[in-house]
C-alpha positions in Angstrom: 0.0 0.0 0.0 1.6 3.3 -0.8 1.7 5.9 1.7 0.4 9.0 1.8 2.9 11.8 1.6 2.5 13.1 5.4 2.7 9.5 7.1 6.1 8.7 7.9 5.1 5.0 9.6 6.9 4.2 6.5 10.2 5.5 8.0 10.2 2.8 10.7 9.0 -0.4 8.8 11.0 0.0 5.5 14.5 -1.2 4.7 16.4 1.5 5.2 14.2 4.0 7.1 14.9 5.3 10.6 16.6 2.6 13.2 19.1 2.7 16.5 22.5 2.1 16.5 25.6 2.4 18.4 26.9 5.7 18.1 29.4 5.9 15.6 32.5 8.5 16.2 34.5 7.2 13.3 31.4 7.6 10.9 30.7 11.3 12.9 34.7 12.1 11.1 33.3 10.0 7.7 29.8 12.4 7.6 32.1 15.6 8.4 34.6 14.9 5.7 32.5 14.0 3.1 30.3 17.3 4.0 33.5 19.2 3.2 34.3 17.8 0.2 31.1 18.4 -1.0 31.7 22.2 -0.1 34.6 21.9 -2.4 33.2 20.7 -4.7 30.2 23.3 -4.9 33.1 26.3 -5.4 34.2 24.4 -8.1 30.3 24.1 -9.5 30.2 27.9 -9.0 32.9 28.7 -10.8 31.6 27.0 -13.9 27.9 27.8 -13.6 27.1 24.2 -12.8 23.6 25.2 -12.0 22.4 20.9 -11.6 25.7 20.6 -9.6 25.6 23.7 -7.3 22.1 22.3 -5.9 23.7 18.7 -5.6 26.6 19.7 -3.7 25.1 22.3 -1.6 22.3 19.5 -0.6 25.1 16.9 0.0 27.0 19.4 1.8 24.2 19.7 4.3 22.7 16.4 4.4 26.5 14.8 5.3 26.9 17.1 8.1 23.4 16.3 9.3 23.9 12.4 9.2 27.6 12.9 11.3 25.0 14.3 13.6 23.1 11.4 13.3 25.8 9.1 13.5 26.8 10.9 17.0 23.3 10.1 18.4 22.7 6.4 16.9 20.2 7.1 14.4 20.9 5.3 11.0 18.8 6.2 7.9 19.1 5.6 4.2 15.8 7.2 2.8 16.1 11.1 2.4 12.8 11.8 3.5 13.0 10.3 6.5 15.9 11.5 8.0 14.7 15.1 7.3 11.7 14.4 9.0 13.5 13.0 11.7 15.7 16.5 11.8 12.5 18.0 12.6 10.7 15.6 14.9 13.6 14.9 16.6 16.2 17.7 17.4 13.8 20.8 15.9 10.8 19.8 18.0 12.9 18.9 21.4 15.0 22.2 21.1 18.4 21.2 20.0 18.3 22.6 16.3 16.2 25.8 15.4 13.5 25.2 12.6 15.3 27.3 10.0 18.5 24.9 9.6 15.4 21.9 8.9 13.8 23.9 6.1 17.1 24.8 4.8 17.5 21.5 4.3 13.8 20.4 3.3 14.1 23.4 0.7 17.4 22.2 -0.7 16.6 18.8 -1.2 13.0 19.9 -3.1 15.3 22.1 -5.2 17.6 19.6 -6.2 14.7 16.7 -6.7 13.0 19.3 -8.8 16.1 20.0 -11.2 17.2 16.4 -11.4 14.2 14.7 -11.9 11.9 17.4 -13.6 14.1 19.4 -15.2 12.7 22.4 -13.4 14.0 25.8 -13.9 14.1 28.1 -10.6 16.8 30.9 -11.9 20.4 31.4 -11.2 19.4 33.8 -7.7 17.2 31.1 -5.9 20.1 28.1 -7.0 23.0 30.9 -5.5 21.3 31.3 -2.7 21.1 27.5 -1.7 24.9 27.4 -2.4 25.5 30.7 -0.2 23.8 28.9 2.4 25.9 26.0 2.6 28.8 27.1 4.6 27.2 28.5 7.1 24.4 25.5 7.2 27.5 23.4 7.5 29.3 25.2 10.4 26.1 25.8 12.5 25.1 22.0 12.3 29.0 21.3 13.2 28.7 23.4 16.2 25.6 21.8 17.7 27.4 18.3 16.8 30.1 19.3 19.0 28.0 20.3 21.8 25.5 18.2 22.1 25.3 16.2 25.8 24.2 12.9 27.4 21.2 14.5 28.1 20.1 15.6 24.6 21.2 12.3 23.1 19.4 10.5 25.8 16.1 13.2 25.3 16.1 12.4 21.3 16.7 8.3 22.1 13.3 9.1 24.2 11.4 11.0 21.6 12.6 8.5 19.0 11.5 5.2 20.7 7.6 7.1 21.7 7.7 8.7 17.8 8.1 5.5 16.7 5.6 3.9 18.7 3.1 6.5 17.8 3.5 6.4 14.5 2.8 2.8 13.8 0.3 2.3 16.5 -1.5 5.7 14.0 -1.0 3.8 10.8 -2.1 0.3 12.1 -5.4 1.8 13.3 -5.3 3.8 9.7 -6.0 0.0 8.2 -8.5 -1.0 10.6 -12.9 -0.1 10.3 -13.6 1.9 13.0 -17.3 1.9 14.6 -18.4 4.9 16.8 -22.3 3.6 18.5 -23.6 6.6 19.6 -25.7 6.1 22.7 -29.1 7.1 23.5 -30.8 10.2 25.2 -30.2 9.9 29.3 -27.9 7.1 28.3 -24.2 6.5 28.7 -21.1 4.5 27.0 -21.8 1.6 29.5 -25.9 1.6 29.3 -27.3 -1.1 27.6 -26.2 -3.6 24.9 -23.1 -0.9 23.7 -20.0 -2.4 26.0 -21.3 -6.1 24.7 -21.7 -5.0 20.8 -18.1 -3.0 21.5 -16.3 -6.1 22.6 -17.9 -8.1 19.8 -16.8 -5.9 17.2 -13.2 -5.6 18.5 -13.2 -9.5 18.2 -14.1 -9.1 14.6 -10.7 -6.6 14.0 -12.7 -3.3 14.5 -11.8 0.1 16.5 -14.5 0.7 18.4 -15.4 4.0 20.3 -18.2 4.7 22.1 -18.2 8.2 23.0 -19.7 9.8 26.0 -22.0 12.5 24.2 -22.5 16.0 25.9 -25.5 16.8 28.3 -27.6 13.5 27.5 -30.5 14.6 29.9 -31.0 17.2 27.8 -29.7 16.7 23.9 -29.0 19.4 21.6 -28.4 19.0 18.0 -25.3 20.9 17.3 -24.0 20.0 20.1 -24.1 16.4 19.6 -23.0 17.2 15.8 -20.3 19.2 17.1 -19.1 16.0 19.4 -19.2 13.7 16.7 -17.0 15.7 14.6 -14.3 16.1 17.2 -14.5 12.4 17.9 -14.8 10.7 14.5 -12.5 12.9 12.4 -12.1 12.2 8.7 -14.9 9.9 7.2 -13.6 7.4 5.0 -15.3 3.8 3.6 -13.9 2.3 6.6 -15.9 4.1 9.4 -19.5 2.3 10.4 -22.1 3.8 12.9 -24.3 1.6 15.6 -26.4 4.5 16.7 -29.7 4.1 19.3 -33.0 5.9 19.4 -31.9 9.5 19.2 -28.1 9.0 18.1 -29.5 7.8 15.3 -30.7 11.3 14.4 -27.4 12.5 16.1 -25.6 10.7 13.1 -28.2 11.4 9.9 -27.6 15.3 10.9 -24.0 14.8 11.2 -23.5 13.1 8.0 -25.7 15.8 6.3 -22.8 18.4 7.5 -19.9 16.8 6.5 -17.9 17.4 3.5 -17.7 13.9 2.1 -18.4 12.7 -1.4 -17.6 8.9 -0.6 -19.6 6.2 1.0 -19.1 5.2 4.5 -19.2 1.6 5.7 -22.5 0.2 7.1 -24.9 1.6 9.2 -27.2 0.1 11.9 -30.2 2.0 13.8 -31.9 0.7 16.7 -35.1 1.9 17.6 -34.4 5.4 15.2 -37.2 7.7 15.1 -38.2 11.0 13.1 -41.6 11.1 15.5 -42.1 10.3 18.9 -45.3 9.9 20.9 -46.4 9.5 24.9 -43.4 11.9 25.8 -43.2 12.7 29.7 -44.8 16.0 30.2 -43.7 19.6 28.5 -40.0 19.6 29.2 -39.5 16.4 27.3 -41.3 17.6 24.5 -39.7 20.9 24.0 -35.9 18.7 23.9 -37.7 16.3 21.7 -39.7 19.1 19.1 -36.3 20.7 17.3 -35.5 16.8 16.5 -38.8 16.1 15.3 -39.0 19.4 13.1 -35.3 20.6 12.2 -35.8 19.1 8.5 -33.4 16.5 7.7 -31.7 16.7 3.7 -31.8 12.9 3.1 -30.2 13.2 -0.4 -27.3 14.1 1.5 -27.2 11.4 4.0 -28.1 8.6 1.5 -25.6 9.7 -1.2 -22.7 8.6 2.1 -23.9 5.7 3.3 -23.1 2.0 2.0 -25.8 0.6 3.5 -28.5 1.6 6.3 -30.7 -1.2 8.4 -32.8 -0.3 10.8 -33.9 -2.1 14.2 -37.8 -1.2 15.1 -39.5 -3.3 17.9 -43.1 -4.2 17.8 -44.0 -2.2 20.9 -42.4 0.4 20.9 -43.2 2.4 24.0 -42.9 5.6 21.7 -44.9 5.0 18.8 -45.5 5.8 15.4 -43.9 2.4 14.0 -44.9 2.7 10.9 -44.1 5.9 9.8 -41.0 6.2 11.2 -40.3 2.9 8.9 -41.6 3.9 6.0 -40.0 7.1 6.2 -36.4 5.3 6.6 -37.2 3.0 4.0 -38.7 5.9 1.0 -36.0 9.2 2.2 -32.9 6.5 3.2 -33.5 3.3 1.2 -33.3 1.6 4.5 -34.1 -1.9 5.1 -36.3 -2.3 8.2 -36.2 -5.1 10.6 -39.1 -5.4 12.8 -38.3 -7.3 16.1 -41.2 -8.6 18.3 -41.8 -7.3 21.8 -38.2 -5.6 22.4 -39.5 -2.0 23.4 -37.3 0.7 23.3 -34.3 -2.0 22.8 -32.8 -0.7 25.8 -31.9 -2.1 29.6 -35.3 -1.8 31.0 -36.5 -3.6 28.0 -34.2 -7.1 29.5 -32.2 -6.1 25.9 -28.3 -6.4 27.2 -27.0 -8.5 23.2 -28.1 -8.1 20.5 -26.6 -10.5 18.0 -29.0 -9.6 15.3 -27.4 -6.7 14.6 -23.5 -8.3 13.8 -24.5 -9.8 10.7 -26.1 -6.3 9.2 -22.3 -4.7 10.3 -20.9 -7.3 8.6 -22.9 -8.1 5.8 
């Protein structure tokens, strides 16, 4: 699988990308010589307006005095990329090098990739300036190398080890479906069936969040949308939703906000409604009325989801069965399920698994 351009995971599984190893004084003398040379040999590129050459060996200049560094720490690395990324995350980020000598570098090397392998013109002043640069690139990296302690060899070991860690823990969830169930109104993360469908589902290789959403005694729609936006993240085909009574309209409005054209993995509702009936006085009803009547754009929710079921129970304490299923199944091209006697699905109900509901994740 090729990686994208800002995941460096790659930098620590490849052949060749970022590893420890003992420190290396001789190669520290190998990286410092060869730096110089290639300062020598960027006068002589000068001289005859070598244009290709004077971004070479003002890159190689810099990189070489960069990888004694590395050599002095224990860091070996034979991809470019990586090792300038490491520059950054690694010496740039825990103080030891300032963030100008990294984009020196990072600008050097994209000016010599650009002439060598695109034949890119970017004028005599820009290339002169990259060689001007050199020397002083060269001498300010040496100086750190010279100075650097215990300490800040043991700090970048450190940041190296939890980077690394990080980083492929990131990239293995990156491959992995992730389900979010969103809970119910005056419910929580461990109400009802959700802890036993989340352990079930991380048997079957998914990530599983269940989220705690804000001020479930009394549920506001942006508010909820808002949560699920900071929790999910990017959609992509691999994220599914198990959402319950109103989560279920928690995740229809926030898929109508999001800026998706793809398709989403499966989607299951369990006891979803658009109308509700034999609410508990006023103050129930004027929480419930802006999700009953804020309209919903179902073009937009149906055009992101792979596939929709929906769980309805025979006696539902709440009502309006029908409707509600014939308006998933016409706006949403759900498929309805209708379960005998399960209520509202929830605790109080005796509903603590729901097995049904696996195969229409999986399916």
């Amino acid at each position: 699988m090729k990686e994208k351009k800002d995941d460096y995971s790659f930098c620590f599984k490849k052949a060749g990308g970022l590893k420890l190893v003992n420190p290396n004084e001789r190669l520290v003398e190998v990286y410092k010589k060869k730096s110089r040379s290639a300062l020598n040999m960027l006068e002589s590129a000068k001289e005859k307006q070598e244009d290709e050459w004077i971004l070479d060996t003002s890159y190689y200049a810099k990189y070489f005095m960069v990888y004694a560094l590395f050599m002095k720490v224990g860091i070996k690395s034979e991809i470019h990329d990586c090792t300038i990324f490491a520059l950054n995350s690694l010496f740039v980020e825990e103080g030891i090098i300032d963030k100008n000598t990294y984009e020196e570098l990072e600008k050097s090397k994209d000016l010599r990739v650009g002439a060598l392998y695109y034949d890119k013109d970017f004028g005599r002043e820009e290339i002169l300036k990259r060689a001007k640069t050199a020397p002083e690139f060269c001498l300010r990296v040496e100086s750190i190398l010279d100075k650097i302690t215990k300490e800040d060899i043991e700090k970048v070991i450190k940041k190296f080890n939890v980077l690394k860690s990080n980083l492929l823990r990131q990239n293995r969830w990156a491959n992995m479906k992730r389900a979010f169930i969103i809970h119910r109104w005056d419910g929580t993360s461990k109400s009802d069936w959700y802890q036993w469908l989340k352990k079930e589902l991380e048997n079957k290789g998914f990530k599983v969040e269940v989220p705690e959403m804000p001020n479930t005694s009394e549920p506001r729609i942006n508010d909820w949308i808002n949560h699920l936006k900071k929790v999910v993240g990017k959609l992509n085909k691999d994220t599914y939703f198990i959402a319950h009574s109103i989560g279920c309209q928690a995740v229809m409005r926030f898929l109508e906000k999001e800026n998706y054209s793809g398709k989403i993995g499966n989607v299951v509702f369990v006891a979803g409604w658009f109308k509700l009936d034999n609410l508990e006085g006023e103050e129930v009803e004027s929480i419930a009325n802006p999700w009953m009547n804020t309209p919903i754009d179902f073009n937009k929710v149906k055009q992101k989801i792979n596939k929709l079921t929906v769980f309805l129970s025979t006696n539902e304490p709440y009502g309006f069965i029908e409707e509600n299923a014939k308006t998933f199944k016409e706006k949403l091209g759900a498929k309805v399920i209708v379960e005998k006697n399960k209520g509202h699905f929830t605790e109080d109900d005796g509903i603590s698994e729901l097995p049904e509901l696996i195969n229409e994740i999986l399916r």
